[in-house]
N, CA, C and O atoms as a CHARMM CRD file, in Angstrom:
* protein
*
  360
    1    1 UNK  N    -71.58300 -57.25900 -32.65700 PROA 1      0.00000
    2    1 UNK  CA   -70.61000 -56.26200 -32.27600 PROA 1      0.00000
    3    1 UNK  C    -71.35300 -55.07900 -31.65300 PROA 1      0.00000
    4    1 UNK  O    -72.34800 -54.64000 -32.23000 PROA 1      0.00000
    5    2 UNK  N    -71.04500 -54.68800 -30.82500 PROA 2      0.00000
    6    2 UNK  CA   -71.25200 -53.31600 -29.60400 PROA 2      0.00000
    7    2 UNK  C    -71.31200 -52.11900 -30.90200 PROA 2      0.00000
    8    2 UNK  O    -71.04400 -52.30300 -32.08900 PROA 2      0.00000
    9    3 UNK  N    -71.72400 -50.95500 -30.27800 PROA 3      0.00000
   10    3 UNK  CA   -71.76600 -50.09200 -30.78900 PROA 3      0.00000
   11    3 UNK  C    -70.91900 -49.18200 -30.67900 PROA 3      0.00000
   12    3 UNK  O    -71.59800 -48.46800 -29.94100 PROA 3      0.00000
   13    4 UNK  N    -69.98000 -48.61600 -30.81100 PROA 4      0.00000
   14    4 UNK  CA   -68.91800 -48.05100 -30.17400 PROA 4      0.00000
   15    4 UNK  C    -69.31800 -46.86400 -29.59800 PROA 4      0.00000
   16    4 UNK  O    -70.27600 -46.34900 -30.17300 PROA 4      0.00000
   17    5 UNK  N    -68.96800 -46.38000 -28.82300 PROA 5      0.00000
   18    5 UNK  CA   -69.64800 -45.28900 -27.91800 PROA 5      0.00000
   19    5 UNK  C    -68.46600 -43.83900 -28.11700 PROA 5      0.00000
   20    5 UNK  O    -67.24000 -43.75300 -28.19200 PROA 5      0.00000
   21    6 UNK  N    -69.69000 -42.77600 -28.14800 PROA 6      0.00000
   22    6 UNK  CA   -68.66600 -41.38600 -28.63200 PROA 6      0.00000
   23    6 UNK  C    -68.55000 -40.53900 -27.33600 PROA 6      0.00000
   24    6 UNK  O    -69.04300 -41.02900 -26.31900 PROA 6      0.00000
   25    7 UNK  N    -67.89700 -39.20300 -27.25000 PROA 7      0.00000
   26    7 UNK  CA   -67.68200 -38.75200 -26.27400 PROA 7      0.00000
   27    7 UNK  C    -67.67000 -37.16400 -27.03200 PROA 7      0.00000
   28    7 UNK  O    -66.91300 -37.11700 -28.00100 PROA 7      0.00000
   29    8 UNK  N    -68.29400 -36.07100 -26.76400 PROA 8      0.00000
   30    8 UNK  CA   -68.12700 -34.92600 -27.42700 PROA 8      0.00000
   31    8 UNK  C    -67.30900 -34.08500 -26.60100 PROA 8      0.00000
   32    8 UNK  O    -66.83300 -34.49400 -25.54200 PROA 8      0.00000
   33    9 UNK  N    -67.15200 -33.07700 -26.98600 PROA 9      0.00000
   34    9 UNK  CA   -66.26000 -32.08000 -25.78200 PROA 9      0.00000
   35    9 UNK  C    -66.62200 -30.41100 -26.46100 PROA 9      0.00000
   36    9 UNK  O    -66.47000 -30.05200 -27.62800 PROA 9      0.00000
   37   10 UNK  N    -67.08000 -29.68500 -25.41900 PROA 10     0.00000
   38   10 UNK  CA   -67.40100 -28.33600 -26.05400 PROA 10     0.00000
   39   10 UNK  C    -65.89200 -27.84200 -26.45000 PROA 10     0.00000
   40   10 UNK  O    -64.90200 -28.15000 -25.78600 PROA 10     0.00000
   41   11 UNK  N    -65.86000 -27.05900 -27.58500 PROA 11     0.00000
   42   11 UNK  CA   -64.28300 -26.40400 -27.96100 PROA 11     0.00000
   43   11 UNK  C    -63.54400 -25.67500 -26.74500 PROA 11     0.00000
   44   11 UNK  O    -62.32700 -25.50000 -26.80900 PROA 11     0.00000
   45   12 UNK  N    -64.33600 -25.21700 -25.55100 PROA 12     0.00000
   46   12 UNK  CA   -63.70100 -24.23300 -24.54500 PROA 12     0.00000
   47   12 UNK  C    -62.83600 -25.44400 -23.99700 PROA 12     0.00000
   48   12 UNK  O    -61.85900 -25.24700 -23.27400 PROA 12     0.00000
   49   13 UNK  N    -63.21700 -26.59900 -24.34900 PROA 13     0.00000
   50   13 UNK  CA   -62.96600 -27.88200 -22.70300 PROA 13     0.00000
   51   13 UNK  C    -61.65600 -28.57600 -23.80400 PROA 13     0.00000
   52   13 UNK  O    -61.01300 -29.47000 -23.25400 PROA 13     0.00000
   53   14 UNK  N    -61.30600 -28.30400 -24.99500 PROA 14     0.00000
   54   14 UNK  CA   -60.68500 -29.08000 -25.84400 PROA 14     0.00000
   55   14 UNK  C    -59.06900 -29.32700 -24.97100 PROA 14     0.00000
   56   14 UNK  O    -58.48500 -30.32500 -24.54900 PROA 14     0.00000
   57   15 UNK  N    -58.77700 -27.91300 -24.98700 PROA 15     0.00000
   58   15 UNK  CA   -57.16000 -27.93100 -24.57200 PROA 15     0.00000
   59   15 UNK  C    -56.97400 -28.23000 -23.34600 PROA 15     0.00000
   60   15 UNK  O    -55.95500 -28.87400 -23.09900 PROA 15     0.00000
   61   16 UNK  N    -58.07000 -27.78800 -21.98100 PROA 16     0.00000
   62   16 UNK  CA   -57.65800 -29.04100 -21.08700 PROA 16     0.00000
   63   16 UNK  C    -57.85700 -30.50400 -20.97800 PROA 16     0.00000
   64   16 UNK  O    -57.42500 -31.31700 -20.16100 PROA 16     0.00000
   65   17 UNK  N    -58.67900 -30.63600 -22.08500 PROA 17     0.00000
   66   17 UNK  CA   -58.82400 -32.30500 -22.38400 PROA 17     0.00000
   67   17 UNK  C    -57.47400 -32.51300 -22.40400 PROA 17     0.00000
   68   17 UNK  O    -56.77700 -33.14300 -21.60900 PROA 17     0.00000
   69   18 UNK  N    -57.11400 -31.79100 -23.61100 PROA 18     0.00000
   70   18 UNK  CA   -55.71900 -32.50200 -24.10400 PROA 18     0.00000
   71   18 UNK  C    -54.51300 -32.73000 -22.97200 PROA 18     0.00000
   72   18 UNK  O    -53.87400 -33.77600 -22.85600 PROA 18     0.00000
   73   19 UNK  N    -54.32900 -31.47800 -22.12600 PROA 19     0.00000
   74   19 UNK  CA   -53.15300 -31.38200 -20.80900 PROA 19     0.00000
   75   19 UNK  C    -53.77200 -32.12300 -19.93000 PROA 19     0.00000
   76   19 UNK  O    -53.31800 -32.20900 -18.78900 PROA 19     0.00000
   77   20 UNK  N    -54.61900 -32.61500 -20.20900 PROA 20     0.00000
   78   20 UNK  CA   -55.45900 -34.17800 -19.37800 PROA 20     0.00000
   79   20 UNK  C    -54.80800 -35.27900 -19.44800 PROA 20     0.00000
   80   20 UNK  O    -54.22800 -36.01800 -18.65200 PROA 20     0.00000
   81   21 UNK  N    -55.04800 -35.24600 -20.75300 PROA 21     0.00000
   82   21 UNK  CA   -54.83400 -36.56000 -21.34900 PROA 21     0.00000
   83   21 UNK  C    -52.79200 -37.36600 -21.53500 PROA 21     0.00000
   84   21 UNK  O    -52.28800 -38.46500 -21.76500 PROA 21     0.00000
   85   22 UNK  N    -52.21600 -35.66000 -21.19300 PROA 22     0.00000
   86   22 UNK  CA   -50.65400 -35.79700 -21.25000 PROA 22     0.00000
   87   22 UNK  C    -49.96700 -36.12600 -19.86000 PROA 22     0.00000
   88   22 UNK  O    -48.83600 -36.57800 -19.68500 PROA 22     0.00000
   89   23 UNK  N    -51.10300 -35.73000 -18.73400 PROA 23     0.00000
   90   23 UNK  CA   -50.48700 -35.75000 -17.72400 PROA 23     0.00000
   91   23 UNK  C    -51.36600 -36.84600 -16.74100 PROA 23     0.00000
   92   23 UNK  O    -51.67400 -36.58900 -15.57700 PROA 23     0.00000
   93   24 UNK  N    -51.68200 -38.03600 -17.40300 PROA 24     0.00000
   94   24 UNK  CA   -52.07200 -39.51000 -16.86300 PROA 24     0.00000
   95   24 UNK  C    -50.60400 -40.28500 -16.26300 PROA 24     0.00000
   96   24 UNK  O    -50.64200 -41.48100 -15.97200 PROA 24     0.00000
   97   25 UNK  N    -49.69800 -39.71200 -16.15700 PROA 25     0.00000
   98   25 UNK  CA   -48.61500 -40.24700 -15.74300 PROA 25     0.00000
   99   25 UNK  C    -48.19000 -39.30700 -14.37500 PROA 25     0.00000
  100   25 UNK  O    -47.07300 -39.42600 -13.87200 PROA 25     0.00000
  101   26 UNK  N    -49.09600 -38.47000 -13.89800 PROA 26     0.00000
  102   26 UNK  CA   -48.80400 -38.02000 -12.72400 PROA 26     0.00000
  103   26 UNK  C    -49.97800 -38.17400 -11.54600 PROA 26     0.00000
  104   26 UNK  O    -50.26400 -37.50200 -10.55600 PROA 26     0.00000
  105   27 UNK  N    -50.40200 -39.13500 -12.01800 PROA 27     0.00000
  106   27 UNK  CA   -51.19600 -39.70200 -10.56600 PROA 27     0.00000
  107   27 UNK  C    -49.96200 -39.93900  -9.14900 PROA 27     0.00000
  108   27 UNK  O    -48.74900 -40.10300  -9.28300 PROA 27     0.00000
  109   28 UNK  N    -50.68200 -39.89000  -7.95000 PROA 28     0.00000
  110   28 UNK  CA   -49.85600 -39.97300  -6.79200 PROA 28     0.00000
  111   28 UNK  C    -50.72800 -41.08600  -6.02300 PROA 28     0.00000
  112   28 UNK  O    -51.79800 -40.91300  -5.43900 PROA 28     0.00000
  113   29 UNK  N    -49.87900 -42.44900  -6.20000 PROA 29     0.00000
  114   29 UNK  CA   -50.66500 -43.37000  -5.52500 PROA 29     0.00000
  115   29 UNK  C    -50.07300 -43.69800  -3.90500 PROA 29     0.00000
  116   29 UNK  O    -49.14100 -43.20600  -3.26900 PROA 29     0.00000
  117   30 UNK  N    -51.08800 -44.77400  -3.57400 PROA 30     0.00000
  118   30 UNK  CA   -50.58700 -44.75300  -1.87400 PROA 30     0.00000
  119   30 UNK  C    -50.95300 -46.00900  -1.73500 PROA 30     0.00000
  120   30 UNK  O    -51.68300 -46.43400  -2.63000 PROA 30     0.00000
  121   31 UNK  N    -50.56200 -47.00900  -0.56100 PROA 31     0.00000
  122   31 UNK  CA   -50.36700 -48.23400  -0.32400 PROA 31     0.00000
  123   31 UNK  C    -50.32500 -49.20500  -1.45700 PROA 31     0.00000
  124   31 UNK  O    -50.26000 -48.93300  -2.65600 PROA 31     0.00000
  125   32 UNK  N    -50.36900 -50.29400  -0.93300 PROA 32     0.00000
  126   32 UNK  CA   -49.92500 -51.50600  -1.85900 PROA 32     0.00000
  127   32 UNK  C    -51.21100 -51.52900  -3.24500 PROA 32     0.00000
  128   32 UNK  O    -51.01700 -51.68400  -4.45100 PROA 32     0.00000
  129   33 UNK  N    -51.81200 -51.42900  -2.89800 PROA 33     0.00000
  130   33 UNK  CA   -53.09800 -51.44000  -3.84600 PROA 33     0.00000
  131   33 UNK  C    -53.27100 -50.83700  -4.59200 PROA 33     0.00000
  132   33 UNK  O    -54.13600 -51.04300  -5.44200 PROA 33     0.00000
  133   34 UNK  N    -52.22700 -49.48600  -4.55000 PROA 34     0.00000
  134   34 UNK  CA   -51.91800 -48.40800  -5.89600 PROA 34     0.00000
  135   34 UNK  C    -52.99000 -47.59500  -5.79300 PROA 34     0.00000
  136   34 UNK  O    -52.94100 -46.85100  -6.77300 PROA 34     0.00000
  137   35 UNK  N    -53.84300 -47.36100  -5.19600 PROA 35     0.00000
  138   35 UNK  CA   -55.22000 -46.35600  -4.98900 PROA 35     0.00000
  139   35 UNK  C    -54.79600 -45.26000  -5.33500 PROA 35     0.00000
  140   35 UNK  O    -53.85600 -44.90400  -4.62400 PROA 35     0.00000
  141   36 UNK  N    -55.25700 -44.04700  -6.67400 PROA 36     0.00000
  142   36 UNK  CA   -54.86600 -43.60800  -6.69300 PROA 36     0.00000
  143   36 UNK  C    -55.62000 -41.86300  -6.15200 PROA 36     0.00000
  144   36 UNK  O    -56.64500 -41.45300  -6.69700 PROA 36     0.00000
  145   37 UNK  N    -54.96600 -41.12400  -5.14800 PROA 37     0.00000
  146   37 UNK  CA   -55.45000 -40.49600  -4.56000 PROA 37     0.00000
  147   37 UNK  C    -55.08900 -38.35400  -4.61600 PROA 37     0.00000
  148   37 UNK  O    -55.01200 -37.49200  -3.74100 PROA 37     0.00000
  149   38 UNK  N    -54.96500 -38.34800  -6.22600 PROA 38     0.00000
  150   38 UNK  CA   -54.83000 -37.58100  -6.74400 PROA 38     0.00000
  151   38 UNK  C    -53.76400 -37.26300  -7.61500 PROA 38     0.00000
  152   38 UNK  O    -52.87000 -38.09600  -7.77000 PROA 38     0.00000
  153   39 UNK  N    -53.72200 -35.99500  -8.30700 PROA 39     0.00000
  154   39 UNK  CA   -52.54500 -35.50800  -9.06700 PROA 39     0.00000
  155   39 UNK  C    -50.98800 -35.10600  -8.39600 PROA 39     0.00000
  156   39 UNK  O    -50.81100 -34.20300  -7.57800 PROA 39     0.00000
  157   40 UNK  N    -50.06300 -35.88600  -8.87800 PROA 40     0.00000
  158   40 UNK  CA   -49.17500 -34.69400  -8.15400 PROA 40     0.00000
  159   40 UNK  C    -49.01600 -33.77200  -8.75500 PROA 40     0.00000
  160   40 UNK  O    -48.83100 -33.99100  -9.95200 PROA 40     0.00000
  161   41 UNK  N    -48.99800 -32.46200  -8.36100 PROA 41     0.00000
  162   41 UNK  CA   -49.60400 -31.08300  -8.49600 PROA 41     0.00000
  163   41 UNK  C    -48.36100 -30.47100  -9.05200 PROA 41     0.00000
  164   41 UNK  O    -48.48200 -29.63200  -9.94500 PROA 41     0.00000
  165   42 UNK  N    -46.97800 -30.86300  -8.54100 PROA 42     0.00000
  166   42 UNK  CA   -45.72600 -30.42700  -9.02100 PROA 42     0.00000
  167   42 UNK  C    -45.76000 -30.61700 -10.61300 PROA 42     0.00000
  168   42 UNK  O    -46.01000 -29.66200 -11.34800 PROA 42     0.00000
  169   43 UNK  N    -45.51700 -31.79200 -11.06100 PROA 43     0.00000
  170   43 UNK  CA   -45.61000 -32.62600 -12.16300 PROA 43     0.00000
  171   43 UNK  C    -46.81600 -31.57600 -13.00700 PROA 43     0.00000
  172   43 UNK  O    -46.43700 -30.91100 -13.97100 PROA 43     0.00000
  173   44 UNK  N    -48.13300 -31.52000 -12.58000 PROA 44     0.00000
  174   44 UNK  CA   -48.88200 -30.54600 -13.39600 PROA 44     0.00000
  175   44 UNK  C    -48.50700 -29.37400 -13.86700 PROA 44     0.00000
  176   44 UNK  O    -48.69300 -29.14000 -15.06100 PROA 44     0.00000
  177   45 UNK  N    -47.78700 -28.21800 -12.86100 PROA 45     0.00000
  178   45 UNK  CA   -47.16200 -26.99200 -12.50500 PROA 45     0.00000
  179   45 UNK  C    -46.20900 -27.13300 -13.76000 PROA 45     0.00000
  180   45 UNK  O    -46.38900 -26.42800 -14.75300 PROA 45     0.00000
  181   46 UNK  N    -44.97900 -28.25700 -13.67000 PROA 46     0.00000
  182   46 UNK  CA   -44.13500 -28.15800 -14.42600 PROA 46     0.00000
  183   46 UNK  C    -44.42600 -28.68000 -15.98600 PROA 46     0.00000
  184   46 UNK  O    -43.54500 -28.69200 -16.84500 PROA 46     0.00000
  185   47 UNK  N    -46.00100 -29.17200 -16.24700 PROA 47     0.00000
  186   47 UNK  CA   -45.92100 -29.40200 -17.78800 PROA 47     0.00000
  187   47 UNK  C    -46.28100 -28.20400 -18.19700 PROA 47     0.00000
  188   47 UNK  O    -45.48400 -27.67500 -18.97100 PROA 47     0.00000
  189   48 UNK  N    -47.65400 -27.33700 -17.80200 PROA 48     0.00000
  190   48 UNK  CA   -47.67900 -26.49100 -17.89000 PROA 48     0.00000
  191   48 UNK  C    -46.75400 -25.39900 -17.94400 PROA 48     0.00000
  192   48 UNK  O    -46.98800 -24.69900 -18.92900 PROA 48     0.00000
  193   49 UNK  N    -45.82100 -25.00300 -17.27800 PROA 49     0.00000
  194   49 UNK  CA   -44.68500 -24.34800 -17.85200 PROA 49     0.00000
  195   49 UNK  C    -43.63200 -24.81800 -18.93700 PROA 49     0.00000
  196   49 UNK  O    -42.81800 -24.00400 -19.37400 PROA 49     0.00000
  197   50 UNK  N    -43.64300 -25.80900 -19.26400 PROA 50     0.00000
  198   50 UNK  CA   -43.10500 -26.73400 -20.38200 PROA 50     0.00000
  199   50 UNK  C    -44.31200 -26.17100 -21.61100 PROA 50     0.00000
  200   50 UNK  O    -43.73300 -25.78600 -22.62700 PROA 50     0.00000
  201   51 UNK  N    -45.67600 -26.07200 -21.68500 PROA 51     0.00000
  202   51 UNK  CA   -46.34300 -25.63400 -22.43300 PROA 51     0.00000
  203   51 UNK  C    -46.06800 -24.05700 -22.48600 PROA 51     0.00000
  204   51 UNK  O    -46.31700 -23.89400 -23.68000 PROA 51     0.00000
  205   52 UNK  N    -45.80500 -23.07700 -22.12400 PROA 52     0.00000
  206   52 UNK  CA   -45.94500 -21.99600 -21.30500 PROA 52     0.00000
  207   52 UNK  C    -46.87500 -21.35900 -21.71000 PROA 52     0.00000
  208   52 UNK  O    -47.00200 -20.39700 -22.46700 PROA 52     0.00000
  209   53 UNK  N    -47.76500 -22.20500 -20.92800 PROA 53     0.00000
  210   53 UNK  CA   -49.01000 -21.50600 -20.40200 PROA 53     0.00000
  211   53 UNK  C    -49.35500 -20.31800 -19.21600 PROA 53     0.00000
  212   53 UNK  O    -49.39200 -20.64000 -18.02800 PROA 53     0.00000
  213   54 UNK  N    -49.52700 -19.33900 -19.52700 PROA 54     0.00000
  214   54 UNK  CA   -49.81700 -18.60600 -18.47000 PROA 54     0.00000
  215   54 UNK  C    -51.05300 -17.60300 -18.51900 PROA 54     0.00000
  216   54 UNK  O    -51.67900 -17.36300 -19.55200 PROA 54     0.00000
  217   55 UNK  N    -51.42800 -16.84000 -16.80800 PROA 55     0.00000
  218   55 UNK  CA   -52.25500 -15.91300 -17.64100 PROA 55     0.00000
  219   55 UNK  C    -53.86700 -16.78000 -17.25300 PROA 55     0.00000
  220   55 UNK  O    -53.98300 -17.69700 -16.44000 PROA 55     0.00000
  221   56 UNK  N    -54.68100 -16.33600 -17.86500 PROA 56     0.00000
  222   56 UNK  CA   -56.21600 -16.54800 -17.66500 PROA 56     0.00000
  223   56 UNK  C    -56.16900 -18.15300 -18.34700 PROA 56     0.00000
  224   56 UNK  O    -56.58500 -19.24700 -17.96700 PROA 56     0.00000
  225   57 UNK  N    -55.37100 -17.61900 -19.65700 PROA 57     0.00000
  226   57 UNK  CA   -55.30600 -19.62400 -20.23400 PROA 57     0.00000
  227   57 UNK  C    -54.61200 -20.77900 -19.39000 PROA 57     0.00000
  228   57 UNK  O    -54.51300 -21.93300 -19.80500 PROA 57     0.00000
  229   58 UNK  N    -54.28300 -20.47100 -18.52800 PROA 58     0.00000
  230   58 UNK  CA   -53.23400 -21.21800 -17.74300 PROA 58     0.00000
  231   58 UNK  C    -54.38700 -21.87000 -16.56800 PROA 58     0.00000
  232   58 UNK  O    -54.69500 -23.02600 -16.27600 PROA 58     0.00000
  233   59 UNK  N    -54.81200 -20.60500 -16.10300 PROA 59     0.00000
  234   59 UNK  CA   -56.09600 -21.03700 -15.37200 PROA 59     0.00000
  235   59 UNK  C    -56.93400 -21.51100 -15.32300 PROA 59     0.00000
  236   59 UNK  O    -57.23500 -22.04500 -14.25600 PROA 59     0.00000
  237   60 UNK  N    -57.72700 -21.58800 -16.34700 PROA 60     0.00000
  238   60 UNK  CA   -58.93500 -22.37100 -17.08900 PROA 60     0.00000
  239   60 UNK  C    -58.81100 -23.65200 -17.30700 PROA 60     0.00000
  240   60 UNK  O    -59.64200 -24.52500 -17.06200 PROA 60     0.00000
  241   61 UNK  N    -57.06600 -23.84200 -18.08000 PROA 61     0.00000
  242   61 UNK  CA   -56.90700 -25.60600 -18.07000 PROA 61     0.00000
  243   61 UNK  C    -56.72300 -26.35800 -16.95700 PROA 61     0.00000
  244   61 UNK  O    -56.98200 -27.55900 -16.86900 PROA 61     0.00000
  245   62 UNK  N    -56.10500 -25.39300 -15.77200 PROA 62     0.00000
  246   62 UNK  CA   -55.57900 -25.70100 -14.43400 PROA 62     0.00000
  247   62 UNK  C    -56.89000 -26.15900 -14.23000 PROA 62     0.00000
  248   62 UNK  O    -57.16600 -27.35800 -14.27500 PROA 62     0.00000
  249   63 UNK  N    -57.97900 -24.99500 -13.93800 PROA 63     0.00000
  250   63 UNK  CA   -58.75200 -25.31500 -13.37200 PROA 63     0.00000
  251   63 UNK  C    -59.91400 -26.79400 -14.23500 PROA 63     0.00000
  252   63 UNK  O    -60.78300 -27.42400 -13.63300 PROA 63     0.00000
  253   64 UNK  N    -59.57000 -26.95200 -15.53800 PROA 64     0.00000
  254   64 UNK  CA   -60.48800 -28.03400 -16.29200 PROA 64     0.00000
  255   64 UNK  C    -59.55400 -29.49400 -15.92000 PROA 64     0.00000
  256   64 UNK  O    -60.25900 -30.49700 -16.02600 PROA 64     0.00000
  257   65 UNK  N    -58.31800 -29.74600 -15.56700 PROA 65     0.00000
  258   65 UNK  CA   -57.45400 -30.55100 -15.39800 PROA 65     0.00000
  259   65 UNK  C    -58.00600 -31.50500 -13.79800 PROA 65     0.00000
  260   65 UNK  O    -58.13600 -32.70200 -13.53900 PROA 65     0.00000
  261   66 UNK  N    -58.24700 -29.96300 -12.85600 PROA 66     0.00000
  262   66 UNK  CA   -58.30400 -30.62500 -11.86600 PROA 66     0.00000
  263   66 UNK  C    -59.98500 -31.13000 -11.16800 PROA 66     0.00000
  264   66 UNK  O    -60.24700 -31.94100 -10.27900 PROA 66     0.00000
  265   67 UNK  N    -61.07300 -30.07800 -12.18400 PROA 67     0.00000
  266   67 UNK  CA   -62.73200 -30.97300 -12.53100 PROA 67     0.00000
  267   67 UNK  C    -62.34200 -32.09900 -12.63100 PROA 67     0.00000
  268   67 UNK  O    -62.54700 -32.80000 -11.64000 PROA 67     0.00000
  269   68 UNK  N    -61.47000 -32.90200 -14.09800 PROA 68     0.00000
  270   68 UNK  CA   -61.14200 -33.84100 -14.43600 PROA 68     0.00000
  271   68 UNK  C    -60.68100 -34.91400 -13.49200 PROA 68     0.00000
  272   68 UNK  O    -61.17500 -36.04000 -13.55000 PROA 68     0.00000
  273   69 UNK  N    -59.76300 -34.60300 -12.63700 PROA 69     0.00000
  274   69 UNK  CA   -59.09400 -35.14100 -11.43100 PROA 69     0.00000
  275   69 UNK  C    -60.52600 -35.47500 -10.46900 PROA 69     0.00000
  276   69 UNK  O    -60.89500 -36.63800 -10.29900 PROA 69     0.00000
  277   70 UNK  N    -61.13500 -34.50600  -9.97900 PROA 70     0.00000
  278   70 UNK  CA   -62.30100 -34.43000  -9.46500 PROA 70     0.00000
  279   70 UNK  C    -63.20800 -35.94500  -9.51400 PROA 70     0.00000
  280   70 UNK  O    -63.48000 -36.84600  -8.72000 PROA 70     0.00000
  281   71 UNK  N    -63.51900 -35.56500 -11.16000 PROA 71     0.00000
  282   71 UNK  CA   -64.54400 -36.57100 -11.63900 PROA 71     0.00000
  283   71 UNK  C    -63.78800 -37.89000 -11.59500 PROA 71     0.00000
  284   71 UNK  O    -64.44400 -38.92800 -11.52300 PROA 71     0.00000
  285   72 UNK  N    -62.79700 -37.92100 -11.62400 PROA 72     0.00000
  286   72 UNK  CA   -62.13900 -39.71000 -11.93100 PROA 72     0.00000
  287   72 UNK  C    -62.14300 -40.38500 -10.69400 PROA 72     0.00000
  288   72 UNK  O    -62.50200 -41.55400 -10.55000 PROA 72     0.00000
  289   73 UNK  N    -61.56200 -39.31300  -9.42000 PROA 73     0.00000
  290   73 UNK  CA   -61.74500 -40.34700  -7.94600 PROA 73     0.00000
  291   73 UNK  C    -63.18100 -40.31500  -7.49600 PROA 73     0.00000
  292   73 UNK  O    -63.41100 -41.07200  -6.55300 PROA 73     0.00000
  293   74 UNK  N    -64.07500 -39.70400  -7.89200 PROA 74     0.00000
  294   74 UNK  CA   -65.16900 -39.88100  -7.75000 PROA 74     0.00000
  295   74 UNK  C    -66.01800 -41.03200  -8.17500 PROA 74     0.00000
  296   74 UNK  O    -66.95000 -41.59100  -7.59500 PROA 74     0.00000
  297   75 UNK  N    -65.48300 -41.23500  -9.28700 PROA 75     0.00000
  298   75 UNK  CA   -66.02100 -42.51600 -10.64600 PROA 75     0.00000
  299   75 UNK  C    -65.23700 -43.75700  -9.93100 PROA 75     0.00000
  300   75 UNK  O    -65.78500 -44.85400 -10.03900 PROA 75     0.00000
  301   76 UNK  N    -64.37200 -43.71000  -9.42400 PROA 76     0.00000
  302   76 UNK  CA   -63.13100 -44.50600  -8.93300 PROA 76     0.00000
  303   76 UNK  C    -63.87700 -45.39100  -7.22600 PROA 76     0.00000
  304   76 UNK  O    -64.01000 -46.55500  -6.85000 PROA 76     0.00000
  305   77 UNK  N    -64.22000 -43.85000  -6.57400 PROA 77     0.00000
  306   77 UNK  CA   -64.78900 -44.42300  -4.84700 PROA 77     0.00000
  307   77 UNK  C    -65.80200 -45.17500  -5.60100 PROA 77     0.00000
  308   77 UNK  O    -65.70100 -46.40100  -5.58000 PROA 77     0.00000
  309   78 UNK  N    -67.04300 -44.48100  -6.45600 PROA 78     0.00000
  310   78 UNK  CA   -68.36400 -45.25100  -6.78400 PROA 78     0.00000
  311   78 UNK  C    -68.11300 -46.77800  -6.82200 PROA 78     0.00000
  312   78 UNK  O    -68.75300 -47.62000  -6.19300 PROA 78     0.00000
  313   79 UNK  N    -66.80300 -47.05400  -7.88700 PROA 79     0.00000
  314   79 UNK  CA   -66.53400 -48.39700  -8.18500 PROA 79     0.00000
  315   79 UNK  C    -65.91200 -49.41700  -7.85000 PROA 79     0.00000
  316   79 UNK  O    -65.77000 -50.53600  -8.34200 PROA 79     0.00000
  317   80 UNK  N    -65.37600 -48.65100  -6.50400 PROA 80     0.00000
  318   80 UNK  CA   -65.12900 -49.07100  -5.39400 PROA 80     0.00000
  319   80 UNK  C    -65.79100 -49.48600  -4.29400 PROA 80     0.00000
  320   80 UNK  O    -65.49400 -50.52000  -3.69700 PROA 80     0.00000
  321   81 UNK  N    -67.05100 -48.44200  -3.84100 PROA 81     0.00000
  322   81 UNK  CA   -68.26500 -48.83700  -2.96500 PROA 81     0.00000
  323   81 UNK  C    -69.06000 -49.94200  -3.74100 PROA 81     0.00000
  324   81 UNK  O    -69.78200 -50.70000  -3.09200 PROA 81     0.00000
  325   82 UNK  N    -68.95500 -50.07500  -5.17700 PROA 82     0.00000
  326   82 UNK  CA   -69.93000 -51.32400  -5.70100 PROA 82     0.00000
  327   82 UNK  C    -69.24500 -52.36600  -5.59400 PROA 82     0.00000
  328   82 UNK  O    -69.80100 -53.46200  -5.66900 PROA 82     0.00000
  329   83 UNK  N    -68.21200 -52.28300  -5.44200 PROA 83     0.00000
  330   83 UNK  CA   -67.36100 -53.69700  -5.75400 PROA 83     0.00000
  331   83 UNK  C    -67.42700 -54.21600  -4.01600 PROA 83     0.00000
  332   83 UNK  O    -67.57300 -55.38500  -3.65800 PROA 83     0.00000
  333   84 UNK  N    -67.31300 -53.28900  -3.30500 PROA 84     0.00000
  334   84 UNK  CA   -67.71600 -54.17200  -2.12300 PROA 84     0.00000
  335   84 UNK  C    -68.72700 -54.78900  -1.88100 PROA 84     0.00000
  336   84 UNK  O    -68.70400 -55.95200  -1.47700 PROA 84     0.00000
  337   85 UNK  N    -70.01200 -53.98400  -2.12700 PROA 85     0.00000
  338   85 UNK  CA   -71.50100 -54.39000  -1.89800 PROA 85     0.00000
  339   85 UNK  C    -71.51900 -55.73800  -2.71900 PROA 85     0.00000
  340   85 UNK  O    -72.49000 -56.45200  -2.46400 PROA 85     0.00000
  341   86 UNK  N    -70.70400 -56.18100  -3.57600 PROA 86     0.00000
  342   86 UNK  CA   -71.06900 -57.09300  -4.41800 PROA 86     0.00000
  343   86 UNK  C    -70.51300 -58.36000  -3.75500 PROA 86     0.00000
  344   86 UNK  O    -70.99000 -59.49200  -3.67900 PROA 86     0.00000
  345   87 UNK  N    -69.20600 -57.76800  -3.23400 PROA 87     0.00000
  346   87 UNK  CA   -68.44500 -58.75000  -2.87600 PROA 87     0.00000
  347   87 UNK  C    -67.70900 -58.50100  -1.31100 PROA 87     0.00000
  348   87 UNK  O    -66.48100 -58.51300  -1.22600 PROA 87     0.00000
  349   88 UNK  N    -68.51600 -58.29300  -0.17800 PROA 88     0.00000
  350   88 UNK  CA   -68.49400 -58.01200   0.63900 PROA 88     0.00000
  351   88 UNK  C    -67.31300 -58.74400   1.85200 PROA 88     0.00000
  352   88 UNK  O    -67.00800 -58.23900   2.93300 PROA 88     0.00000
  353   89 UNK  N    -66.70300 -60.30600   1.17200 PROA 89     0.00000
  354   89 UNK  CA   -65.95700 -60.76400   2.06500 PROA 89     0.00000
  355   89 UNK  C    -63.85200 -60.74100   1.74300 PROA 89     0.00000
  356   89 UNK  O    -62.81800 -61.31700   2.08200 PROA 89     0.00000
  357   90 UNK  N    -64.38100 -59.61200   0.86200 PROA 90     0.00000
  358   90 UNK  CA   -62.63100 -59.24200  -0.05000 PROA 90     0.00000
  359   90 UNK  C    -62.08400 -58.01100   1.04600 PROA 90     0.00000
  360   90 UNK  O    -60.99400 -57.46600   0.86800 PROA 90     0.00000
């Protein structure tokens, strides 16, 4: 059996983890292949006011939500450019 693998998070990064982790249902995909090519931004706007968040705290998660966004299509092209190199006639 594998080792199960951990993930830490500094306490500043906790609460946009969490408005991360609620708003995986507002990706905005495009063609048949579902690629997904960011947040829709509305959908973010409006959980956040559903939280009512505002103010400097509002900002910080905004801004840790969309690092997050950042890092995933990034992780996403990578594993995308490997999957071709591997398999170059798909």
């Amino acid at each position: 059996m594998e080792p199960e693998e951990s993930a830490y998070l500094w306490p500043c990064n906790v609460s946009a983890w969490n408005v991360w982790c609620e708003l995986q249902t507002q990706w905005d995909r495009a063609g048949m292949s579902g690629a997904r090519t960011g947040l829709r931004y509305e959908g973010v706007r409006a959980h956040l006011d559903e939280l009512g968040l505002c103010g400097d705290e509002r900002r910080e998660i905004y801004d840790g939500v969309r690092a997050a966004e950042r890092a995933t299509l990034d992780a996403q092209a990578e594993l995308a450019e490997q999957e071709e190199r591997n398999n170059p006639q798909r």
